[in-house]
N, C-alpha and C positions, 0 to 999 in steps of 0.2 A: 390687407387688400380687400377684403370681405365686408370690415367695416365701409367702405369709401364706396363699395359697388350696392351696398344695402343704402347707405346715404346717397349715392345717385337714383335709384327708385325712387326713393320714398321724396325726393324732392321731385323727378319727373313726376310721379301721381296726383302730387300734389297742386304744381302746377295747369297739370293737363284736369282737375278738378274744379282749379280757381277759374280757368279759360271754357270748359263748361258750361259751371252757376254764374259766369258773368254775360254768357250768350246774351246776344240780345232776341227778344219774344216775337216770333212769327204774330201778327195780330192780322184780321180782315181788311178788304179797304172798308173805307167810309167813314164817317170822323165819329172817334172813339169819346171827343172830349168836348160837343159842343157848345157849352158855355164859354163866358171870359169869367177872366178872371176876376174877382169881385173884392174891391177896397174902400172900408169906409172908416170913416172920421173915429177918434176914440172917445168913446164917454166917460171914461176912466183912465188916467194912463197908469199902464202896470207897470209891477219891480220887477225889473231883468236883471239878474246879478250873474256876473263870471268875474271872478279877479284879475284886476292886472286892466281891466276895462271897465270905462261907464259906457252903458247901453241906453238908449233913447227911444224908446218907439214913437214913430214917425204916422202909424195909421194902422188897420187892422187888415188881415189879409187875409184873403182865401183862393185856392185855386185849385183845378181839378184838370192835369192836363198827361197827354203822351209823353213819355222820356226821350228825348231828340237823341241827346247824349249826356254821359256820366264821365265826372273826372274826381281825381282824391288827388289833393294836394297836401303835400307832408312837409315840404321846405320854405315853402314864401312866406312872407311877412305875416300874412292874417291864417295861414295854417291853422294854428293850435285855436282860433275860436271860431275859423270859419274851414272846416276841413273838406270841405263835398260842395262841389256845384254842378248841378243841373240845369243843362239845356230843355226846356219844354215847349212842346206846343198843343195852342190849343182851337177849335175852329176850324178850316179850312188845313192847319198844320198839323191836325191831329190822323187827316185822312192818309195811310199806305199808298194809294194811288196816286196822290201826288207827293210824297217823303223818297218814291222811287227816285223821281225825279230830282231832288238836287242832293246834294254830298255836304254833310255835316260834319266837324270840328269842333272841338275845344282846344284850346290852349293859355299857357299865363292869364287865366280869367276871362277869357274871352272867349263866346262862340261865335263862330263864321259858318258860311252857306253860302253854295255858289252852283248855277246850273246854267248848262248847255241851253239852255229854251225853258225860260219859266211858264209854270202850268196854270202860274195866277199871279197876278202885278206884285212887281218886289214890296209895294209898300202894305200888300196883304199878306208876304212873307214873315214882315220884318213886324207888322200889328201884331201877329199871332204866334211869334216865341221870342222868346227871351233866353236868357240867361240867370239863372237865379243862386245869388252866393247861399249859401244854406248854414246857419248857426243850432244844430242842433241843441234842444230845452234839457235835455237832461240822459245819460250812455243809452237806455234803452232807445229814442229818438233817432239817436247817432246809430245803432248798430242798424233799426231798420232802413236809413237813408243809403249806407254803406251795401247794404244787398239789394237796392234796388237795379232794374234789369231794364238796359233800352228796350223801348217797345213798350211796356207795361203802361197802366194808367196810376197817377199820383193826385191824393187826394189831400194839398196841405195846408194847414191853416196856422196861423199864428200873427207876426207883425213884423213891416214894415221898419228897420231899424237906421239909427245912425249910431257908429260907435267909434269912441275916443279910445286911445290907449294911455294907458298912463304916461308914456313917452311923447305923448302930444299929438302921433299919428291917428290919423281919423279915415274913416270910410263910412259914406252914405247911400243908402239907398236911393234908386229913381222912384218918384210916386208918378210915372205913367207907361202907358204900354207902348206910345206912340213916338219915343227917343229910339235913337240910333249912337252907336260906338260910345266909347270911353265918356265911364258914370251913366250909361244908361240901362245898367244891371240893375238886378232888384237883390238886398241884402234884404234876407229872410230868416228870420229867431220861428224855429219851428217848432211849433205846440204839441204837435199830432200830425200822423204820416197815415194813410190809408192806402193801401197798394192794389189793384184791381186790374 
């Protein structure tokens, strides 16, 4: 009986630990992250290896934006090479004062956003975040993607991908910021994570 009630703790702690360090971060109004996001042509194209997949880089990427929202996928199809997506914004989406205003989601790969009274034309909503699949470069990459904290700023760089699986299955990245719904995510092989 001792064991199962010390094994109730120690899982209560734990969880009320993970629910904690996953708070999402009180930040200022004002926009934290005003740039766009910046892609340009490759003048080289690099080797991306992960087995079981060919990788393509499609263009080079950088972006520096607020965390909308954070999901970890374990079960779907591209799980195991694309584990973490982030919702970002950046611009006008980076500002608190208007993030109050509409209600953010993820799910099956996809983020949504819906508000009562938009506080800036939906098609400067929909310009200034995305949805970004995330293929972290190498465990350390992944683990700091994996504690990242809505609210916080992310600083990430890397490429632009399309990836075949060896089963023939494929997923491509959008190369623009100005698509909407299904394929207008950005598939992202991440070099380097900066958190601020």
């Amino acid at each position: 009986m001792k064991r199962w009630l010390v094994l109730l703790l120690a899982l209560c702690a734990w969880g009320g630990l993970s629910a904690w360090s996953d708070r999402p971060m009180d930040r200022p109004d004002g926009m934290l992250a005003p740039g766009e996001p910046l892609q340009t042509p490759l003048s080289e194209v690099p080797r991306l290896i992960r087995p079981g997949y060919q990788i393509e880089a499609l263009a080079r990427f950088k972006v520096e934006a607020r965390v909308l929202g954070r999901e970890i996928y374990r079960f779907d199809r591209g799980a195991d090479l694309v584990p973490i997506d982030l919702a970002l914004g950046w611009g006008p989406m980076s500002d608190g004062a208007i993030l109050r205003t509409i209600d953010i989601t993820q799910s099956s790969r996809f983020y949504y956003w819906r508000t009562a009274q938009a506080p800036i034309p939906h098609q400067a909503i929909a310009g200034h975040s995305a949805n970004m699949h995330l293929i972290p470069s190498d465990a350390a990459t992944e683990r700091r993607l994996r504690r990242v904290r809505v609210g916080e700023v992310v600083h990430l760089q890397g490429y632009l991908v399309q990836i075949t699986a060896s089963d023939g299955w494929r997923w491509r990245s959008s190369l623009t910021r100005a698509d909407t719904g299904n394929g207008a995510c950005e598939l992202v092989w991440v070099e380097s994570i900066i958190v601020h």
